[in-house]
N, C-alpha and C positions, 0 to 999 in steps of 0.2 A: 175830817175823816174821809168826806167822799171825795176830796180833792186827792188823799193818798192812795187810794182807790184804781181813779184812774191816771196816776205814776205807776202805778205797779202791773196793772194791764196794759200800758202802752209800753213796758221794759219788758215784759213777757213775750210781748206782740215780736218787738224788735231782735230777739232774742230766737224769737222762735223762726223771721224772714232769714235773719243772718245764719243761722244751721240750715234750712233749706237750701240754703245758699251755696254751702260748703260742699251738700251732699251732690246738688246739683252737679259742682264742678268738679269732684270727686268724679262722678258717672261720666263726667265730657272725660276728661283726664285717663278714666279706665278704657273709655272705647277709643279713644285714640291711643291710648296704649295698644289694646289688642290690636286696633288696626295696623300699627307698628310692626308688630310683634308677627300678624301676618302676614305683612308687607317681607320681612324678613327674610320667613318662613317658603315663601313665595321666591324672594330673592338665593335661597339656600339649592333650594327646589331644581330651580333653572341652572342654578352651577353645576348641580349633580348632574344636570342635565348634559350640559355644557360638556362638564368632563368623559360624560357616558361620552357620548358622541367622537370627542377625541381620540377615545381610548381605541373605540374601533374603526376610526380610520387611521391609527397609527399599524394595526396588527399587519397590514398591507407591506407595511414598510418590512416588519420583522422578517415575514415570511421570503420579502425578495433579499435578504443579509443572509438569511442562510443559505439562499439557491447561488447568491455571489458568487462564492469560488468557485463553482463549476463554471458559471460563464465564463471570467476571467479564464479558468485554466481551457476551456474548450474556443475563447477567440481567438479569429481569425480560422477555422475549425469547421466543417457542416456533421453533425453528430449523428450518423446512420446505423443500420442494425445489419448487422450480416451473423446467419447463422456459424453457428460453432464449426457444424461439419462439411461447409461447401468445400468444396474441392478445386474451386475455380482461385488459379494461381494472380487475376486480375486484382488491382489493389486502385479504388478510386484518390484523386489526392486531393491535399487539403483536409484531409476528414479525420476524424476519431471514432474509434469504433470498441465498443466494452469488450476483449477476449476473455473476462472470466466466466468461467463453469460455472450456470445455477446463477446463484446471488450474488455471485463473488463480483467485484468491480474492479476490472484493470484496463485500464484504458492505452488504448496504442495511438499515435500517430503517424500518418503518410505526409509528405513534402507534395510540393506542388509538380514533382517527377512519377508519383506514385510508390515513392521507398520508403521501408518503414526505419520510420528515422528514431522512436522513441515509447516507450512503452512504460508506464507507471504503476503502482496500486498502492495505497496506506497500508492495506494487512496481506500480503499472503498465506492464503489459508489453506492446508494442503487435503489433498484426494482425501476419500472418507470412502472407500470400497464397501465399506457395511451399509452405509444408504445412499450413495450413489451407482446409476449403473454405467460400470467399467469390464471390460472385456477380461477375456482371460490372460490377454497379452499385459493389462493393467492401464489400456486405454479408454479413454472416451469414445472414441470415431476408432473405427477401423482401418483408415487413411489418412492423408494429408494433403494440405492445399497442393497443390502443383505449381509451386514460383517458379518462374523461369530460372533454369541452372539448375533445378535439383536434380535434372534427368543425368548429370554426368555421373559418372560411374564414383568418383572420390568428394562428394557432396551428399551429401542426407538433408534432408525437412527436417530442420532445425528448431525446435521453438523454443523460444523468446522465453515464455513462462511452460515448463513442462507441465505433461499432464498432472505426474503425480503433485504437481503445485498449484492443480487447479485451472490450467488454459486449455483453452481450444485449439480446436486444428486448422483454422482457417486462414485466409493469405496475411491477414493482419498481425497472424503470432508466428507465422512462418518464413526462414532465409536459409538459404539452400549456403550450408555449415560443413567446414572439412570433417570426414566421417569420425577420423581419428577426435577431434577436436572436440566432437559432438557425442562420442561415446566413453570416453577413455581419457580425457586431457580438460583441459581448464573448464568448458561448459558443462558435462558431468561430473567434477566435483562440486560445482559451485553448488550444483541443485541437488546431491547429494546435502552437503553442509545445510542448506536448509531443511532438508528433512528431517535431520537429526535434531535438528535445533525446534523442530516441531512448529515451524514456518519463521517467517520476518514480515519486519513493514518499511516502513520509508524506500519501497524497491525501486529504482530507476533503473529503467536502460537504455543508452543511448547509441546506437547503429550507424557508420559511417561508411561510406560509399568510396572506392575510386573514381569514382565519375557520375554522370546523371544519367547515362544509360545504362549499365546494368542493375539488377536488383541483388546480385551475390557481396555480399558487404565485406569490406577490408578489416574492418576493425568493430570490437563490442567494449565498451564500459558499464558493468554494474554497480550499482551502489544500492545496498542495503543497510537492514540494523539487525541485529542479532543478540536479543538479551541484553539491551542496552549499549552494546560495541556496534559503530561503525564501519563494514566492511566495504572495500573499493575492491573488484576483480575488472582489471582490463587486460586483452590480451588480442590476439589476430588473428584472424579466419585463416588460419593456415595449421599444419599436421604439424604438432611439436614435436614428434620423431626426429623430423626432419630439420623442426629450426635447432634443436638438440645436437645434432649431429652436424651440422653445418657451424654449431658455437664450441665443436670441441669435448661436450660435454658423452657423445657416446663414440665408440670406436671398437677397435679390434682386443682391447684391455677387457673392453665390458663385453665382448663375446663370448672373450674365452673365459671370463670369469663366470657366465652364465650359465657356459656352455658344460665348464667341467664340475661346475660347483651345483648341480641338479637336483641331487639327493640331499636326504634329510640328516644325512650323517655329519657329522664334526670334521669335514673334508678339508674346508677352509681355513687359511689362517686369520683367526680372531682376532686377532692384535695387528695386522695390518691393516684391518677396517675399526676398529676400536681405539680411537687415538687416546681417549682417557682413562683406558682403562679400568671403566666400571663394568664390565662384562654387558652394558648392555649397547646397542649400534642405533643408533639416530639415522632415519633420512637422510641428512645433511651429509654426513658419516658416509652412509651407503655411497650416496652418487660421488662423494670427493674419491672414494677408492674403486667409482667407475663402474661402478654397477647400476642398471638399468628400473629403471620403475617401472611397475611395480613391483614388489617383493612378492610373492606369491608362498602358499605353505610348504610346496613343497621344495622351495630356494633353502640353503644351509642356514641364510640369515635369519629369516623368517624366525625363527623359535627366541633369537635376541634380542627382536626388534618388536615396539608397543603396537599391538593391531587392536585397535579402540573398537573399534564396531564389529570386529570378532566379524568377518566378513572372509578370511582366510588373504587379504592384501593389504598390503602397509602401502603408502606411496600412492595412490591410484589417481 
């Protein structure tokens, strides 16, 4: 009996080392888990880390991707400030210079002659009289740069981007412009059409020269956008009175037809300007039967013909 005794205290014994045992390696097991698990956690840690740090030396990059295209478009370029209203006709080259009014950003370019060879903006945003101050003539400046050539008698200070479009007056937006041209012919409608259109974007203009010594430009191409449509206006620094009349297009028909056809009465024949016969006279119409643009109210034609902007001239 006391030999069974101690069998059953030495199976207890062994019983009781071998759970110790388990529990023991259970606890090695658990702390080397945790330690694991903060080795991990540690390793988690340093990536966040890792990536923090990444993150803000990439922001560096972002910010120079967006200044991009201005470098690009201002290379080869020194990018200087010249106020709106100098008056000084001097034009440095190589450079770009902002001509918009206020906030507006249009940027012109000079050639390495000093001409301004080119002038840009995404939006043209036009004059705001109510919170802008504008004179009573409906300028910004009272003046204008003084480019060589504009002192002749049949040239005006031209500009590039008119006021009411929002430009300045200074040598950068300024080219001494045939008057006619520049009041009354292809540059005053074009800047007309934009007002009415309550401005454009994609504007270019590109200014070309007869040579490298003057600053009076031969030639202007526009290119805008307008409500989605693509507009191109190019035309010549010259008075289309006169290329008109040198192309046949005015004469001593459209004198006399001007001349006798003044009043507002039914004096004219209709139907020799009316070729289809819908009682009403198209542009197109007018000038083939030699009559002179613009139409004016008080021309016979005038009351048949579409005057959209109710301005009192068709044709302008």
């Amino acid at each position: 009996m006391k030999k069974k005794m101690n069998y059953l205290i030495l199976l207890l014994t062994i019983i009781f080392m071998v759970g110790c045992t388990n529990i023991e390696d259970a606890s090695i097991t658990d702390v080397e888990t945790d330690s694991q698990e903060v080795t991990t956690i540690e390793t988690n840690k340093n990536n966040e880390k890792e990536e923090t740090i990444t993150t803000v030396a990439d922001k560096p990059a972002v910010e120079e991707t967006t200044t991009q295209p201005n470098n690009e478009l201002f290379a080869g370029y020194e990018l200087i400030e010249v106020d709106g209203g100098d008056l000084s006709g001097y034009r440095q080259p190589n450079v770009v210079v902002d001509i918009g009014y206020g906030d507006r950003e249009y940027w012109a370019f000079t050639n390495e002659y000093g001409q301004l060879v080119r002038v840009i903006a995404d939006k043209i945003i036009l004059q705001d009289d109510s919170k802008e101050p504008v004179t009573s003539s409906g300028r910004y400046y009272s003046d204008e740069a003084k480019v060589p050539g504009v002192e002749r008698d049949d040239l005006d200070e031209g500009h590039i981007i008119a006021d009411s479009l929002g430009g300045v007056s200074n040598a950068y937006n300024i080219t001494p412009q045939d008057s006619t041209l520049n009041r009354h012919g292809d540059q005053a409608y074009m800047e007309k059409v934009i007002r009415q259109a309550g401005g454009a974007t994609n504007f270019e203009a590109i200014i070309t020269y007869p040579n490298t010594e003057t600053q009076i430009p031969s030639h202007y191409k526009y290119t805008y956008t307008l409500k989605g449509n693509k507009i191109v206006d190019e035309f010549d620094n010259s008075n289309p009175d006169k290329v008109n009349e040198s192309l046949g297009l005015t004469g001593s028909k459209s004198s006399e037809s001007n001349s006798s056809n003044t009043s507002s009465s039914k004096s004219g024949d209709l139907s020799s300007v009316d070729t289809n016969g819908n009682g009403k006279v198209t542009i197109k119409e007018a000038k083939d039967a030699g009559y002179k643009m613009p139409i004016t109210r008080d021309h016979w034609l005038y009351q048949y013909m579409d005057d959209r902007d109710n301005d009192g001239m068709v044709g302008e």
